[in-house]
N, C-alpha and C positions, 0 to 999 in steps of 0.2 A: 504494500500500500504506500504511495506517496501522493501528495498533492498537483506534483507534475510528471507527466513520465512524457518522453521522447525516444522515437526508435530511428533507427539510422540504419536505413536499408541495404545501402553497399556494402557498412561497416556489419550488418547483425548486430546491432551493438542497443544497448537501451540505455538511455540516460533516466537515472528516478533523481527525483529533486524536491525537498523542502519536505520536512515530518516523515521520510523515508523509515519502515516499518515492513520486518522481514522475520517471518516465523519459519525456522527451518522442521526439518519430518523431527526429530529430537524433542523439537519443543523450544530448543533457544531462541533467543530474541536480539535483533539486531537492528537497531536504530541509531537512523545518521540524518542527515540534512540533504547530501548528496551519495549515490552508490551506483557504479556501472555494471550492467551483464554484459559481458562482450559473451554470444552466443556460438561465433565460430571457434575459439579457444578454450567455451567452456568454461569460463572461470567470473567472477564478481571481484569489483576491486572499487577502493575508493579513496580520496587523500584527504579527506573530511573527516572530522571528529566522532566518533561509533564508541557504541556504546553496548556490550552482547550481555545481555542476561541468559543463568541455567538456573533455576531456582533462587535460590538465595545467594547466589553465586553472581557477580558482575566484573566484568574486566572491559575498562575503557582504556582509547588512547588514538592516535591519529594514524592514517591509513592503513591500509588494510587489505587482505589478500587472501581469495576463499579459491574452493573447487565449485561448480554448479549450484551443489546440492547444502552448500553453505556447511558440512558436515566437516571439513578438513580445514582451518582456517588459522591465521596468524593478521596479528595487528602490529606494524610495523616501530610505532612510538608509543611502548604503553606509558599511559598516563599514571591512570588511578585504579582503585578498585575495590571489591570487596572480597572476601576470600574467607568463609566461614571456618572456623576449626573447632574440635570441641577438646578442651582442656583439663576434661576425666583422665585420669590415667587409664591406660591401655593396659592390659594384659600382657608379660613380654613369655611371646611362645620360647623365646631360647633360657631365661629364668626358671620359667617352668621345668625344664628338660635338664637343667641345672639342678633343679632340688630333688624329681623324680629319681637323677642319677648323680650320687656325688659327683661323678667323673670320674671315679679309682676303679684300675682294672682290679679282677678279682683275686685272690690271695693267689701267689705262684706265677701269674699271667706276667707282671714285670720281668721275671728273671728268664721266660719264658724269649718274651723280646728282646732283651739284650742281650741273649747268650746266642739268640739269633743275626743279630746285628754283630756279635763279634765274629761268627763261623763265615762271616760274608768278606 
């Protein structure tokens, strides 16, 4: 959705312009001022300010450069952003595996290996 769209027939090319509003198959959102399809190379691109929401998620900054489907994308000067995290501790699976198993091989296994290490 934009308030002006222009298409450019030799180029394949679309110009969107002003309140530019772009909902990819994901679900993200991508709002800019200006944004071009160029439809022969398949790609959307723009040097304008954007702005992409995923949920709670937003990552602004100046131009910008996608595949078609808007699904593969990079913004070339990120600005700003949001970047949700949640600051519960985590569970550490390698702590775990730590306390499960001391780490000590079992009685006899040490001298096992290094009487191995020495016949080599």
């Amino acid at each position: 959705m934009a308030d002006t769209a222009w298409y450019y027939t030799r180029k394949k090319l679309w110009k969107l312009n002003k309140n530019v509003h772009v909902e990819n198959m994901k679900g993200e959102i991508f709002d800019s001022e200006e944004l071009f399809w160029d439809q022969e190379n398949e790609r959307v691109y723009s040097e304008s300010y954007i702005v992409i929401k995923r949920g709670v998620t937003e990552i602004k900054g100046y131009g910008f450069e996608s595949n078609q489907a808007m699904t593969d994308y990079r913004i070339f000067r990120p600005h700003d952003g949001k970047l949700p995290f949640d600051d519960r501790p985590r569970s550490d699976s390698l702590q775990m595996d730590a306390d499960a198993n001391t780490g000590r091989l079992p009685e006899g296994q040490m001298n096992r290996v290094m009487t191995d290490k020495q016949d080599q």
